[in-house]
C-alpha positions as CSV (number, residue, x, y, z in Angstrom):
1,X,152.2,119.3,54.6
2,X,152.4,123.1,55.5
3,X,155.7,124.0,56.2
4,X,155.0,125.0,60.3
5,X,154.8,121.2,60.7
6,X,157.5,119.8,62.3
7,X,158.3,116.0,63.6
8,X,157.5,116.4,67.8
9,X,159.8,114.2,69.8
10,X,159.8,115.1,73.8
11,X,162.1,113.6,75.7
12,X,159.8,112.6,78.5
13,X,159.9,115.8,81.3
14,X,163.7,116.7,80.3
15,X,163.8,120.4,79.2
16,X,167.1,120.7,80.6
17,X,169.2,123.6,78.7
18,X,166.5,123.6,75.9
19,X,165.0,127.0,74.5
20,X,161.6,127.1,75.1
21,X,159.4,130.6,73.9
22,X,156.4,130.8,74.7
23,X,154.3,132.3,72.1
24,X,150.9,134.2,73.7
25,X,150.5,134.2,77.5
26,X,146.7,132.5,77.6
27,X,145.2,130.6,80.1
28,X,146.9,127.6,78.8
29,X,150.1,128.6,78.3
30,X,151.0,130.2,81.8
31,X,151.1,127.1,83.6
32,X,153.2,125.5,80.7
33,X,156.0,128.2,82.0
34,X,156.2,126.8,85.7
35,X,156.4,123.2,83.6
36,X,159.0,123.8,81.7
37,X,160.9,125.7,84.2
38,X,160.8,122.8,86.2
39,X,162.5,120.4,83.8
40,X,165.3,122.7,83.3
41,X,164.2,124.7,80.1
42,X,165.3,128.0,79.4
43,X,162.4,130.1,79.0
44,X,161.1,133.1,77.0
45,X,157.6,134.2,77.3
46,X,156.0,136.4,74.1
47,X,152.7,138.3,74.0
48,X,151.3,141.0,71.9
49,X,149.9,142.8,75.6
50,X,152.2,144.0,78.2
51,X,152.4,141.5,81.2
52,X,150.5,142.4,84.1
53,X,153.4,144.0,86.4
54,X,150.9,143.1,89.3
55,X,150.6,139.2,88.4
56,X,153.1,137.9,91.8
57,X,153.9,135.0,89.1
58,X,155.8,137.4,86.9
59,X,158.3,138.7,89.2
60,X,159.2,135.1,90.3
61,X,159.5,134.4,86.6
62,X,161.8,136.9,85.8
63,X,163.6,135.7,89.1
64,X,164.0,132.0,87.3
65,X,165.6,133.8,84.1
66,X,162.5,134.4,81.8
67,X,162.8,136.3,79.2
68,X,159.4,138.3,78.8
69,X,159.1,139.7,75.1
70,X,155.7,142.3,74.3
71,X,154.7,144.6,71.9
72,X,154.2,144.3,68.0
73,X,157.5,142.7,67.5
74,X,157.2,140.0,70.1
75,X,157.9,137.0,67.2
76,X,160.9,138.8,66.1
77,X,164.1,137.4,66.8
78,X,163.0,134.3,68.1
79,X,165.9,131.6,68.7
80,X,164.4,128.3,70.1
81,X,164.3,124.7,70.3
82,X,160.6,124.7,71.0
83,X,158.2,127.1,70.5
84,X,154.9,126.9,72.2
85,X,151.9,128.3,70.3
86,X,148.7,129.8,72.3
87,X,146.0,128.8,69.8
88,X,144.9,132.2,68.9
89,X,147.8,132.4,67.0
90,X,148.4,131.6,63.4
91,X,151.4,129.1,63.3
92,X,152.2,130.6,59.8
93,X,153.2,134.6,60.7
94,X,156.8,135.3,59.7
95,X,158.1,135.5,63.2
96,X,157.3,132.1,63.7
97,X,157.7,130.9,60.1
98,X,161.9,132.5,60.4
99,X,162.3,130.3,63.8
100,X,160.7,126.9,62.1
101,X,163.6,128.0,59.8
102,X,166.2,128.2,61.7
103,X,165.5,124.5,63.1
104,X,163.0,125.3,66.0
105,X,160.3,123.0,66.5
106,X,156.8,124.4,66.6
107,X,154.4,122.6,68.9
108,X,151.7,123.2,71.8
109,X,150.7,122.7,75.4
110,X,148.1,120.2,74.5
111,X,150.3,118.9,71.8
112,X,152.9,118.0,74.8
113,X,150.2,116.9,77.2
114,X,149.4,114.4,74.3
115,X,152.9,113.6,74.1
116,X,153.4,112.7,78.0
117,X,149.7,111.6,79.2
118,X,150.2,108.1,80.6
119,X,146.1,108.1,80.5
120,X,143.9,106.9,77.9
121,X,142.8,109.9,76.1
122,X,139.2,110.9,74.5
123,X,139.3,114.3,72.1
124,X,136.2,115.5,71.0
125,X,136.0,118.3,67.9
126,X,133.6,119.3,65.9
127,X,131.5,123.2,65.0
128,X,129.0,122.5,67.0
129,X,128.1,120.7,69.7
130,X,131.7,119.7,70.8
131,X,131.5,121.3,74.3
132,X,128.2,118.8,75.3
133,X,129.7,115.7,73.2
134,X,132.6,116.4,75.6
135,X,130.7,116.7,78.9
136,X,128.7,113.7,77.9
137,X,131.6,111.8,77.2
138,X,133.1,112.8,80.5
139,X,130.4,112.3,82.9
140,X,129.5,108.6,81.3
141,X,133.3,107.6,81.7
142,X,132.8,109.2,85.8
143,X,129.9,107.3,86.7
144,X,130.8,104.1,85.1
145,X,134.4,104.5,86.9
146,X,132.3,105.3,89.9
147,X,130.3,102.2,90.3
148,X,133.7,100.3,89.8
149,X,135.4,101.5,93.2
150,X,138.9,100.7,91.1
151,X,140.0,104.0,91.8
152,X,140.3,105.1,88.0
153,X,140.1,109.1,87.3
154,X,138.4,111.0,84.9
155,X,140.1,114.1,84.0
156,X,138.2,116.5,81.7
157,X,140.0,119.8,80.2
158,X,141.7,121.0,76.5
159,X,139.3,124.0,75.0
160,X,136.5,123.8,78.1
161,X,138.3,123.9,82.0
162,X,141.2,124.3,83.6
163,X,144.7,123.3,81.6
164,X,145.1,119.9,81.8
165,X,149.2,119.7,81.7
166,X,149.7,120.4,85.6
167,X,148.2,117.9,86.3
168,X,150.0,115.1,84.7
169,X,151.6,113.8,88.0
170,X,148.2,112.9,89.2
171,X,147.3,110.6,85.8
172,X,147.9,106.6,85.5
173,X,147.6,104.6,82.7
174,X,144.1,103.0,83.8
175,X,143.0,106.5,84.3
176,X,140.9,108.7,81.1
177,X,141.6,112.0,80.2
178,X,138.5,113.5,78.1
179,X,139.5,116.4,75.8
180,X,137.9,119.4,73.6
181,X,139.6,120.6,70.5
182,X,139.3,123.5,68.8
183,X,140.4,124.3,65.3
184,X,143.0,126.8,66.4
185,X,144.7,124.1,68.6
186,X,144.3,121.2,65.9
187,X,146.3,123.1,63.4
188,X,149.9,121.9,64.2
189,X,149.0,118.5,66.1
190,X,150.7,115.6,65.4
191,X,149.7,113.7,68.7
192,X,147.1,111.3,68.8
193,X,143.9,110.1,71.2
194,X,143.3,107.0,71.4
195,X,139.6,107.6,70.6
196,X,138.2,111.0,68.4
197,X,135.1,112.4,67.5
198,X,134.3,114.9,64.9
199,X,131.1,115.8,65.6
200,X,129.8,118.1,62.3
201,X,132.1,120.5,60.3
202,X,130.0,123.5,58.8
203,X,131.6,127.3,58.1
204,X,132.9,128.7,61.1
205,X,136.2,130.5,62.2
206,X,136.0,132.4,58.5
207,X,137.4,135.7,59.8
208,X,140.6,133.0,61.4
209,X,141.5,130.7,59.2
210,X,142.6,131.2,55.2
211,X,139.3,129.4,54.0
212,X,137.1,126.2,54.7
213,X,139.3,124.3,53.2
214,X,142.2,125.1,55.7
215,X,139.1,125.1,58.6
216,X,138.1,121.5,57.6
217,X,142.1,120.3,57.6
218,X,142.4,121.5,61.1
219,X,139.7,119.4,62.2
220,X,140.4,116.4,60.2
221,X,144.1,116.5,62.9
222,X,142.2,115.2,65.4
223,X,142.8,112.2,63.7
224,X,145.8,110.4,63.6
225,X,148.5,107.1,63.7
226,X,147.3,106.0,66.9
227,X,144.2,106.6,66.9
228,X,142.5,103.5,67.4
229,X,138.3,104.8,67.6
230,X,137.1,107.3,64.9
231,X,133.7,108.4,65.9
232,X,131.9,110.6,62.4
233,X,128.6,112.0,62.1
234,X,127.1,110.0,58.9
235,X,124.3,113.0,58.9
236,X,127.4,115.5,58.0
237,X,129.1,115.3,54.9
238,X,132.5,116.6,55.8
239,X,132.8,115.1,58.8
240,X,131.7,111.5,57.1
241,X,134.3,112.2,55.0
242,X,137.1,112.2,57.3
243,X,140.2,110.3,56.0
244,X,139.9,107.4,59.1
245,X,143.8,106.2,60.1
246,X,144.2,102.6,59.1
247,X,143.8,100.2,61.3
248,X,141.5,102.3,63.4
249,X,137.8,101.6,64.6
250,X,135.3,104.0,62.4
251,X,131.9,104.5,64.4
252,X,129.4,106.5,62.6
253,X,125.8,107.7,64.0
254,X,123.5,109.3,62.5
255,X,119.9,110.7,63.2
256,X,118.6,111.0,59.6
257,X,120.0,107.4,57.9
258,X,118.9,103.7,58.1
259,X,122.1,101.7,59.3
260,X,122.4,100.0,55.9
261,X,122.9,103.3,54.3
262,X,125.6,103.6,56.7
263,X,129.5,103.0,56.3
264,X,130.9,101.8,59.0
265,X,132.3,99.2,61.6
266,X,130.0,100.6,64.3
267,X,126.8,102.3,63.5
268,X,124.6,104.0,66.1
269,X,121.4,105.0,64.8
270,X,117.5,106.1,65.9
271,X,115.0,103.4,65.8
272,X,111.2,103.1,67.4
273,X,112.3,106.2,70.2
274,X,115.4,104.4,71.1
275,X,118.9,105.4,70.5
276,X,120.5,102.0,68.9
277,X,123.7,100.8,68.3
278,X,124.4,97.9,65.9
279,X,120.7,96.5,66.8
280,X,120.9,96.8,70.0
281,X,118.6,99.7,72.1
282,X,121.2,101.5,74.4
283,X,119.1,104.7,75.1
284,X,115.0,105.9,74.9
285,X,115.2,109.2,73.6
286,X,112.1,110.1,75.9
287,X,114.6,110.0,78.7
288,X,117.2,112.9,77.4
289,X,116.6,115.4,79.6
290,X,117.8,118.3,77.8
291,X,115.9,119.6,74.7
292,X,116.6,119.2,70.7
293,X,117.2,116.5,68.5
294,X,121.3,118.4,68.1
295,X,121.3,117.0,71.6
296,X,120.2,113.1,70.7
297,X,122.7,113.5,67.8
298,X,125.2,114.4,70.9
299,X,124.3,111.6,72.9
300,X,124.6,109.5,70.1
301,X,128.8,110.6,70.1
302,X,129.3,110.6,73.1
303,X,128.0,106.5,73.6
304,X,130.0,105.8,70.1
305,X,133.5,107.4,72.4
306,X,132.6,105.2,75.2
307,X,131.2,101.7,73.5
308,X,132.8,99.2,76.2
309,X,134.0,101.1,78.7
310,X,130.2,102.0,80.1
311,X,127.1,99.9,80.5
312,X,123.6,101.1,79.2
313,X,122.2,101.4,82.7
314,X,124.7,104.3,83.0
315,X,123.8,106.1,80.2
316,X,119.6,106.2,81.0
317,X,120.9,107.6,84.7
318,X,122.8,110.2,83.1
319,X,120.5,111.1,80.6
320,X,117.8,111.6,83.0
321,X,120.1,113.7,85.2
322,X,122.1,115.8,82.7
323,X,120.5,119.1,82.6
324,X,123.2,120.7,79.9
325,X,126.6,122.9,79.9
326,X,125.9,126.6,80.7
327,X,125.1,128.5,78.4
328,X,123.8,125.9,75.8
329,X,120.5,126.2,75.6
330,X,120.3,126.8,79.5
331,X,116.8,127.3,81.4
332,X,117.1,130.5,83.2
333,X,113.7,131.6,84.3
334,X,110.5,131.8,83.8
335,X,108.7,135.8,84.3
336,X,104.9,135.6,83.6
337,X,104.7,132.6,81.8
338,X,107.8,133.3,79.7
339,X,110.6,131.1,79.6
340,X,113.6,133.0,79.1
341,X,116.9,131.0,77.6
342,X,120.3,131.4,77.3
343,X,122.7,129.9,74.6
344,X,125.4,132.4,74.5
345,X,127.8,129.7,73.2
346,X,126.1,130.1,69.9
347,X,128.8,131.5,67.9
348,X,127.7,130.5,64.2
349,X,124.8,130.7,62.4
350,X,124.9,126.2,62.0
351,X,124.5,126.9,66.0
352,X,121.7,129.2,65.7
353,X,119.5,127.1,63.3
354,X,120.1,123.6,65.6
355,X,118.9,125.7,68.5
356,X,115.8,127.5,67.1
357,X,115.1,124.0,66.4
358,X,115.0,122.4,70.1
359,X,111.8,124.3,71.4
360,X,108.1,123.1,71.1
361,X,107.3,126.6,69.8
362,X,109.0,129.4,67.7
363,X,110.6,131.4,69.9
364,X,111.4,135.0,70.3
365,X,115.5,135.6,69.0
366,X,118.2,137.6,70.1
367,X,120.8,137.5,67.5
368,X,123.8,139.5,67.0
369,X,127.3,140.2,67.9
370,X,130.5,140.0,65.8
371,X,130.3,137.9,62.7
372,X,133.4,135.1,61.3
373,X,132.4,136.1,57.7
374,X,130.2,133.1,57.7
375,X,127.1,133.7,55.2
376,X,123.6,134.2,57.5
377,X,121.4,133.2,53.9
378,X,120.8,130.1,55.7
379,X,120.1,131.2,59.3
380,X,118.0,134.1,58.1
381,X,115.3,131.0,55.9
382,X,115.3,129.4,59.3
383,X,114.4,133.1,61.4
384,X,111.3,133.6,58.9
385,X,110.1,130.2,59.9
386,X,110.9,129.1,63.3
387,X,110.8,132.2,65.5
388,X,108.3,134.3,66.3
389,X,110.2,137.5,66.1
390,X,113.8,138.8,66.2
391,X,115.8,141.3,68.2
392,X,118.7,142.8,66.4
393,X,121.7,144.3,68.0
394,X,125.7,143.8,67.8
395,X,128.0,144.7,64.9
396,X,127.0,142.5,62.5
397,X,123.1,143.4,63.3
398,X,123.0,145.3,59.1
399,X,124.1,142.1,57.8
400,X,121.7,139.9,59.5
401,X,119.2,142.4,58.7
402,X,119.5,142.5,55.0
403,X,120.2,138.3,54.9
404,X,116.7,138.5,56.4
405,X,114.8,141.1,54.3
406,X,116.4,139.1,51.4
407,X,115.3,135.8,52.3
408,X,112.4,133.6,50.3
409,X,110.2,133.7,52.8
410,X,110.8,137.8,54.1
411,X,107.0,138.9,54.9
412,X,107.0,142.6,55.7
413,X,105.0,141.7,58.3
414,X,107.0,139.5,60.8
415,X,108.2,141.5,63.7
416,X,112.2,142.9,63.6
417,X,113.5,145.0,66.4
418,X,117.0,146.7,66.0
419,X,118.8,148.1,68.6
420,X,123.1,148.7,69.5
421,X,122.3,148.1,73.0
422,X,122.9,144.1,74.5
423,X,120.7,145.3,77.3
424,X,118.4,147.3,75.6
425,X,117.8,144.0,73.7
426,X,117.1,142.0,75.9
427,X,114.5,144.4,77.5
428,X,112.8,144.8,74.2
429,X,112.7,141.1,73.8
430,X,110.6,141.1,77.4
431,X,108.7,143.7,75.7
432,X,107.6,141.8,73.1
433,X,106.7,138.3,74.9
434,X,103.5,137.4,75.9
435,X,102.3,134.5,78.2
436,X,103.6,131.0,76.7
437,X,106.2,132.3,75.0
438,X,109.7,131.5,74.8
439,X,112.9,134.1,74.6
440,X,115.8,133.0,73.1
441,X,120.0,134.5,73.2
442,X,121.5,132.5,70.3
443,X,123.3,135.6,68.8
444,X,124.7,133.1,65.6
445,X,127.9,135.5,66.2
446,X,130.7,136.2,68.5
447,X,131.0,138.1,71.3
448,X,133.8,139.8,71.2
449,X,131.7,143.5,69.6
450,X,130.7,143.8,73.5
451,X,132.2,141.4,75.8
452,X,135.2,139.7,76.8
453,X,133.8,136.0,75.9
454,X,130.6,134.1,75.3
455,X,130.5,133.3,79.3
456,X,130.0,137.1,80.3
457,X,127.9,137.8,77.4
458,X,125.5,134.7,78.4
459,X,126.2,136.1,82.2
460,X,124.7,139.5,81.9
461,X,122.0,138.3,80.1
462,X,120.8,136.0,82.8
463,X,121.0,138.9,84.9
464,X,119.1,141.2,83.4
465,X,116.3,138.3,82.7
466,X,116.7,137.8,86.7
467,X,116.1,141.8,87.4
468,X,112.6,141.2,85.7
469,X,109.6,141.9,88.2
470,X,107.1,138.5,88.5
């Protein structure tokens, strides 16, 4: 067990006269300051950045005693009970390490909204496709709790939404709280859901964490004593693999296997167009409304996370009515005859290759940003044989280049455009379509070369695609 992990024991909402530092002053973790300043906690609040003097919040802060530490040395010195981690930061730099030293526990806001949710809990992890299993999951678990007029909640939050821990007051025991994991947030939980899904594990988050092997330990935490439904891709090796707690339900699905080549208590499986699970048909395929067989394999998670809680009829209405998450393979316009997409959530190159994969032709790609010293061999085979042409640009636009130019199936003649301008792009991408074709943003990279986050990145290019002249 690394040494950051510590045994977590809240005592219910009662902070009072315990040192709580807050470590990284993200979304997440501002709200967790009003919470544990009202149960009594003394509170210091750390982050690299100066605090925005402007932010009303911080002056009221300071006027309830917290300590605000910024600056390079803001893990020095700590002396805490608890410290709460923001998940963009390693739980393993020596700031933290000397505090876990000196007795202080190191934990998380989701990791205490585990800890105190009175509500049946879903968490949902996974490379890719976490975000839709999520939704999915979410919106079957609303409509079914619709239709019953019993007054049960759905709350939906962790990686994707608003924080979830403000909102605890609201929660009862018959309600469900649906959650997204990421690997940064996985690395020092100890709390359990009552059902999780790992949805695929391929290289990602290189340039983060130590290796894949560290990567693939982090997602295996979303499993744990207490967990009473495990919910494993059987088309995904690592994620097949995942060490299942004993005792616990293990649901596997798969898109590629016969079900008695399956290991598993549950098995959900494709079978004559229909989504089946355990030989019964729960979903036609031909109803999914959003595009690519990533998103059957999503559906196929989601119904394994909710097996008895929903009825069939409710999954063919939302499947006929779920048009996707933004910027996953989102519809944003058609100019001329070309059908210009957006999937700026596409982060990896595993992404990329699902989504190239969804259309009924090759499309035209936009690839590029800031790469997580993930390897683009494999991406680049897929480029040279299911896309029409590529469009270059971002940081990491060389290395993509030469994965490409050093591929099997690199003909000097398929069409590469190279640019450092996003915009410039995108414009060359409009250049280059013709009637019936389709233009892709998967950029198999992050965004932080050029934007603040995937969500403005996918934003500007939607507008510039909606600035084109019919």
């Amino acid at each position: 067990m690394p040494e950051f992990l510590c045994e977590v024991n809240f005592l219910q909402f009662d902070f009072t006269g315990k040192r709580c530092a807050v470590l990284g002053l993200g979304i997440s973790n501002l709200p967790l300051i009003d919470f544990l300043l009202n149960r009594g906690a003394l509170v210091s609040a750390r982050d690299q950045k100066d605090v925005d003097k402007t932010d009303p919040r911080i002056a009221a802060w300071r006027a309830r005693g917290v300590e605000f530490v910024t600056g390079d040395g803001y893990l020095d010195g700590i002396r805490a009970d608890y410290m709460f981690r923001s998940p963009g930061i390693r739980p393993d730099l020596p700031g933290i390490a000397a505090a876990v030293k000196d007795g202080a526990v190191l934990t998380s806001e989701m990791e205490l909204f585990f800890a105190l949710c009175p509500a049946k809990i879903f968490a949902v992890t996974g490379s890719d496709g976490k975000t839709t299993t999520t939704t999915l999951t979410y919106k079957l678990l609303e409509t079914e709790s619709a239709k019953e007029e019993k007054g049960r909640r759905v709350f939906v939050g962790g990686n994707i939404g608003a924080p979830l821990l403000p909102r605890l007051a609201e929660m009862r025991a018959d309600d469900y709280a649906v959650v997204e994991l990421s690997s940064f947030q996985l690395m020092t939980m100890q709390k359990a859901a009552w059902a999780a899904a790992i949805t695929n594990i391929s290289p990602n988050h290189l340039n983060w964490h130590t290796d894949m092997e560290e990567y693939t330990a982090a997602k295996y935490r979303v499993l744990g004593a207490g967990t009473h439904r495990a919910v494993l891709n059987a088309d995904n090796a690592l994620s097949a693999a995942a060490p299942v707690p004993t005792g616990a339900e293990k649901t596997v699905f798969s898109l590629e296997k016969h079900p008695a080549d399956m290991d598993g208590d549950v098995k959900i499986y494709e079978e004559d167009g229909f989504i089946c699970m355990d030989g019964e048909k729960v979903l036609r395929i031909a109803d999914i409304k959003i595009p690519g067989r990533f998103n059957v394999a999503n559906y196929m998670c989601a119904i394994g996370m909710t097996r008895g809680f929903i009825s069939p009829e409710t999954v063919t209405e939302l499947a006929k009515t779920f048009s996707g998450v933004e910027h996953r393979n989102e519809f944003v316009r058609e100019v001329r005859g070309v059908r210009y997409y957006n999937s700026s959530i596409d982060s990896s190159p595993s992404r990329t290759i699902a989504a190239l994969s969804a259309y009924p032709k090759a499309p035209i790609l936009i690839c590029g940003g800031r790469d997580k010293h993930v390897p683009f061999d494999g991406l680049a085979e897929t480029i040279l044989t299911r896309a029409k042409a590529l469009v270059l640009t971002g940081e990491a636009k060389d290395q993509i280049l030469a994965a490409v130019k050093g591929a099997a199936h690199y003909r000097k003649d398929f069409p590469i455009r190279v640019t450092d301008d996003f915009a410039d792009a995108v414009r060359t991408a409009h250049d280059l379509a013709e009637t019936g074709d389709i233009v892709l943003l998967s950029p198999a990279c992050t965004s932080f070369d050029a934007f603040k986050n995937f969500e403005e990145r996918g934003k500007t290019f939607k507008n510039i695609v909606n600035s084109f002249e019919d």
